[in-house]
TORKOL-4160 file (C-alpha; in steps of 0.2 Angstrom, whole numbers, padded with zeros to 4 digits, m for minus):
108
<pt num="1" X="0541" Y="0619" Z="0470"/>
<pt num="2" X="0552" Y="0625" Z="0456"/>
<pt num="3" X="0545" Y="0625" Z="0438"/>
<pt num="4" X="0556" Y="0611" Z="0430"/>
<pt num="5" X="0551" Y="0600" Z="0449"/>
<pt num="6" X="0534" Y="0603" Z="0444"/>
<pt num="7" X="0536" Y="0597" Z="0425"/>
<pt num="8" X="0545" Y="0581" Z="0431"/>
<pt num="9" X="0531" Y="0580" Z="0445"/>
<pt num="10" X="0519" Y="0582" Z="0429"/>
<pt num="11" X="0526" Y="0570" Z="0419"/>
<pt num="12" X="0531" Y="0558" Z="0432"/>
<pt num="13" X="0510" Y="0557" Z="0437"/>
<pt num="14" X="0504" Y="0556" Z="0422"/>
<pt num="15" X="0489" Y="0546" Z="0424"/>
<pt num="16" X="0490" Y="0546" Z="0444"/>
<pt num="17" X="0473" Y="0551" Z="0449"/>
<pt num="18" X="0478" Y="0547" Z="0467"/>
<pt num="19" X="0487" Y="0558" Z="0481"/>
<pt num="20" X="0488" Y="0577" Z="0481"/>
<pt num="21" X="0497" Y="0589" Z="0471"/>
<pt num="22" X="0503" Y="0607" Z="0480"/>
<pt num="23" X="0497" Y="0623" Z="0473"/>
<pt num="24" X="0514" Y="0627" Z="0464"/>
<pt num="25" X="0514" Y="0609" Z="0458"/>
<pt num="26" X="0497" Y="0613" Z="0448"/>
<pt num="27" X="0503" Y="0631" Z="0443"/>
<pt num="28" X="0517" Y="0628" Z="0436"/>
<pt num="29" X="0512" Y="0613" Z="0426"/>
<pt num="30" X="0498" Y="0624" Z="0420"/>
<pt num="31" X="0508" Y="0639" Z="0413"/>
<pt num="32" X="0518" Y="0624" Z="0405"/>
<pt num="33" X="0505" Y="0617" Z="0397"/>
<pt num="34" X="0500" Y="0632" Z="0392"/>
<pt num="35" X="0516" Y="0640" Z="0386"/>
<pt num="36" X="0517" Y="0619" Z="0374"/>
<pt num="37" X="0502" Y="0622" Z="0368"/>
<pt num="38" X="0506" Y="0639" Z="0360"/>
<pt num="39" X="0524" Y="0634" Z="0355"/>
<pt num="40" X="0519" Y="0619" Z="0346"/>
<pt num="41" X="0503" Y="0627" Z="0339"/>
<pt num="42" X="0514" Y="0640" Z="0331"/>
<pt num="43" X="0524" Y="0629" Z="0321"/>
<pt num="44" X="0510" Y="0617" Z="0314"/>
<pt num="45" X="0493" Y="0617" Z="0319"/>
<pt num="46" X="0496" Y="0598" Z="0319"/>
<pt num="47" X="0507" Y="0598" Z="0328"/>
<pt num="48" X="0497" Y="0608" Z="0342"/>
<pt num="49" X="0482" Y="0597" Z="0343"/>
<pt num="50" X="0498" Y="0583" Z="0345"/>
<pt num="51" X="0503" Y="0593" Z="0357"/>
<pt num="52" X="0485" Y="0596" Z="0366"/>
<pt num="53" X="0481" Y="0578" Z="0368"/>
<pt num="54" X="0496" Y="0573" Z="0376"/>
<pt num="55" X="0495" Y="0582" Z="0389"/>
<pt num="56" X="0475" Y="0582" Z="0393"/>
<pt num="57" X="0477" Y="0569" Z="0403"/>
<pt num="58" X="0493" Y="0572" Z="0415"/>
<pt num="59" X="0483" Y="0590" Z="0416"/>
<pt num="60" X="0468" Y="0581" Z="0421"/>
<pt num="61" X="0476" Y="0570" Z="0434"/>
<pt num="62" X="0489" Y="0587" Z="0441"/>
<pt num="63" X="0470" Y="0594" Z="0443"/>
<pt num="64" X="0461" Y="0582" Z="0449"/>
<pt num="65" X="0479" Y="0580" Z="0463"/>
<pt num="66" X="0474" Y="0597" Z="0466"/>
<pt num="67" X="0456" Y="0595" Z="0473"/>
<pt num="68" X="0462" Y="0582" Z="0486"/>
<pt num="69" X="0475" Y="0593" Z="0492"/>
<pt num="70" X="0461" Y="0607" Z="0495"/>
<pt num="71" X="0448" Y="0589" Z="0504"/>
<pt num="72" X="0438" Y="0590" Z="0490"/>
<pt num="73" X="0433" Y="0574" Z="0475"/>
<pt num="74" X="0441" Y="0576" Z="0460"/>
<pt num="75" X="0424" Y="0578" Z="0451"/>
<pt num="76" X="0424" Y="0598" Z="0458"/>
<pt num="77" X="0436" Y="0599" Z="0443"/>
<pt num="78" X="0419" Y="0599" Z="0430"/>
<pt num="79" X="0412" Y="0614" Z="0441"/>
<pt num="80" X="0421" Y="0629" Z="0432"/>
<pt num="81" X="0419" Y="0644" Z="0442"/>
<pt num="82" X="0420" Y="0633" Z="0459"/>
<pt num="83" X="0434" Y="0623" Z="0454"/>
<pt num="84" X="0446" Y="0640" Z="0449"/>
<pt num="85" X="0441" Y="0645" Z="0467"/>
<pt num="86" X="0446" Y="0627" Z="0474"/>
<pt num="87" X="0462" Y="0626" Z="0464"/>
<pt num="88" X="0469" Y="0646" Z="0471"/>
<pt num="89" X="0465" Y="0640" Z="0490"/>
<pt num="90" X="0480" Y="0634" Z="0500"/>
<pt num="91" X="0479" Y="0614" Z="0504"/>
<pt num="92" X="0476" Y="0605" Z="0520"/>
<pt num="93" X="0492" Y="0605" Z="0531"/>
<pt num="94" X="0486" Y="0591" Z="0540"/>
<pt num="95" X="0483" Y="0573" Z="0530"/>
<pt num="96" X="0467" Y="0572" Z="0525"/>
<pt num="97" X="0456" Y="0560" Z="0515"/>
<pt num="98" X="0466" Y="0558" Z="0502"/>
<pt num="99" X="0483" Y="0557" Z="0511"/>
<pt num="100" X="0498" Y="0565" Z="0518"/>
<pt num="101" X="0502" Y="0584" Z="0510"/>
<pt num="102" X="0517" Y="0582" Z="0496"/>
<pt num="103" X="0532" Y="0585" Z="0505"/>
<pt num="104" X="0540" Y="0600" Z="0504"/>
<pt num="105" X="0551" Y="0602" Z="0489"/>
<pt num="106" X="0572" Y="0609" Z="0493"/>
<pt num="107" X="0579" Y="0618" Z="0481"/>
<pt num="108" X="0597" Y="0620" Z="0483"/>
């Protein structure tokens, strides 16, 4: 999955705690968030904490996505050390619990 796929994959779930996201998916949505954050918090602190609380939740939902791809409950997101562990491992190639893996993503 590309970078801008995985910002429109971000966006697009926003609050869907449901399904499963791939690891690139949660990656790149990541370093997004992150690279926001520091934008916006260099033009206005304001502006930064605006920033921050918009995407908490789609950040929260990409990782909670993530757990179910790896066959684990989204709660494993609140354990830090284990759930950086979690978030590195390759998903289930198979369906799982939680459903089908994403498909895979063509880039042209």
């Amino acid at each position: 999955m590309s970078f801008a796929d995985a910002i429109k994959a971000g966006f697009r779930n926003y609050a869907n705690f449901k399904g499963r996201a791939m690891r690139s998916e949660y990656w790149w949505w990541t370093l997004f968030s992150f690279l926001a954050q520091a934008a916006a918090g260099t033009v206005s602190e304001s502006i930064g904490n605006l920033v921050s609380i918009a995407l908490l939740l789609p950040s929260i939902s990409a990782g909670v996505r993530r757990m179910h791809d790896v066959d684990r409950s989204g709660w494993w997101i609140l354990f830090p050390i284990y759930n950086i562990v979690l978030l590195a491992r390759r998903g289930d190639a198979s369906e799982n619990r939680f459903g089908p893996p994403p498909p895979p993503r063509v880039v042209p």
